[in-house]
VOMIPA-621918 format. One line per field, with one value per residue (C-alpha): residue number from 0; x, z, y. Coordinates in Angstrom, 2 decimals, m for minus. Each point is the difference from the previous one (the first is absolute). Layout:
% VOMIPA-621918
pos (NUM_...)
xx (X_...)
zz (Z_...)
yy (Y_...)
//
This chain:
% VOMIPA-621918
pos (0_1_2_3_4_5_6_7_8_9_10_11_12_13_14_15_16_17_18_19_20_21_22_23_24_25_26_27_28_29_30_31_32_33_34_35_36_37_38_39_40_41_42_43_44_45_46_47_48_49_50_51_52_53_54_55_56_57_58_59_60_61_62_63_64_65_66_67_68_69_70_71_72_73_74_75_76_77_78_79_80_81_82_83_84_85_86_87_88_89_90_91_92_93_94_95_96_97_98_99_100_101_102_103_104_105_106)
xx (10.86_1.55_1.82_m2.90_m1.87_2.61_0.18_m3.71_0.12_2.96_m1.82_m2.84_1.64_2.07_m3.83_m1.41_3.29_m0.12_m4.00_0.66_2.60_m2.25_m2.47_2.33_0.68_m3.60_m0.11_3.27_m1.92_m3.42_0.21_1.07_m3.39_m3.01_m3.52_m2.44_m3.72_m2.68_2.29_2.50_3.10_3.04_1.88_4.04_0.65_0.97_1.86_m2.04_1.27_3.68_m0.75_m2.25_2.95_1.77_m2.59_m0.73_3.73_0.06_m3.44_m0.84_m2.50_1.31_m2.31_m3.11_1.53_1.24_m3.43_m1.92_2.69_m0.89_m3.28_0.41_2.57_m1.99_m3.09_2.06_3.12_2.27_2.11_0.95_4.42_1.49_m0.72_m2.77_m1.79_m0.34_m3.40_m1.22_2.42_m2.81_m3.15_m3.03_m0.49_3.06_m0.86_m3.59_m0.49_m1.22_m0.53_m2.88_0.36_0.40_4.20_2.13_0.40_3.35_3.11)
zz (44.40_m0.28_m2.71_m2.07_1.21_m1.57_m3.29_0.10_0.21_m2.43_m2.94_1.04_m0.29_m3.41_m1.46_0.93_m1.99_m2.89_m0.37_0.39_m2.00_m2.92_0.23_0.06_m3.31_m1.39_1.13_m2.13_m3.02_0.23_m2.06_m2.80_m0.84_m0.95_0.45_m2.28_m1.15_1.36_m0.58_2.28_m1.92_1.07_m3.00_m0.06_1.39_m3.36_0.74_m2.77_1.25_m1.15_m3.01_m1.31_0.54_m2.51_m2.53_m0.38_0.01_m3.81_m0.07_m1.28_3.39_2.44_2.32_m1.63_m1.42_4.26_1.13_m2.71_0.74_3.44_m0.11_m2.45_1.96_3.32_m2.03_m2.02_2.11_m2.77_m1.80_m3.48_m0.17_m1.97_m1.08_m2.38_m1.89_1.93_1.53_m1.14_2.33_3.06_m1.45_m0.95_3.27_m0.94_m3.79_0.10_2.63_m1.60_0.37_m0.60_m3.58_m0.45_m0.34_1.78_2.92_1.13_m1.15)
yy (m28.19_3.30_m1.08_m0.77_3.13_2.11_m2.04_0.68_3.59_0.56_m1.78_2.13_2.79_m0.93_m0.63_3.11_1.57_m2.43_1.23_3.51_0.21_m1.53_2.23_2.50_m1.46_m0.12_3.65_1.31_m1.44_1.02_3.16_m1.73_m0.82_1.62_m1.26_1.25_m0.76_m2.45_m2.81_1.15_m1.85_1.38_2.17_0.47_3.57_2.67_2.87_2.05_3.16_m1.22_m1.59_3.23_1.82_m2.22_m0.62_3.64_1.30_1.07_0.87_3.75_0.40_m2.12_1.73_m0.92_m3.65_m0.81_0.70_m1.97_m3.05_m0.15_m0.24_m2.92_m1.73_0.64_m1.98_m2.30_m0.81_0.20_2.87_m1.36_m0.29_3.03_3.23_m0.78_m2.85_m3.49_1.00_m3.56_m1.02_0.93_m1.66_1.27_2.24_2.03_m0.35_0.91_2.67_3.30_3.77_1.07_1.21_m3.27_0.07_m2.26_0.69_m1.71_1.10)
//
């Protein structure tokens, strides 16, 4: 009986471990998503801060060409590869977004 009592409690206890460890787990890679809009689907996580950095690197006012970048990637999710050209490669969020004297605004 003891026996069995003591089985008992050590596959308790390895369950309790197996489940925390999972969540554990499911807690590591929560920030890699971000929900956004009423249809709460889940978006891959874009380090736009990073990739600014990169796209405006040759750019005669990076200051002016970082800020406008990541406010498109913040609505778009995406920062086109290289230093320029490819915005197609975003979709029409990245492609049509404007200032408002009507210029593009993504770089």
């Amino acid at each position: 009986m003891e026996l069995r009592c003591l089985t008992f409690l050590v596959l308790v206890l390895f369950f309790c471990i197996a489940q925390v460890s999972s969540e554990t787990k499911i807690a590591e890679h929560q920030h890699t998503q971000v929900v956004k809009g009423p249809s709460r689907k889940p978006f891959p996580f874009v380090d736009c801060g990073g990739l600014c950095k990169v796209r405006c690197s040759l750019h005669s006012r990076q200051n002016v060409c970082t800020r406008a970048c990541g406010t498109c990637c913040a609505r778009c999710k995406c920062v086109p590869p290289g230093t320029a050209g490819n915005r197609e490669m975003c979709g029409r969020c990245y492609t049509d977004m404007r200032t408002h004297g009507n210029k593009p605004k993504c770089p």
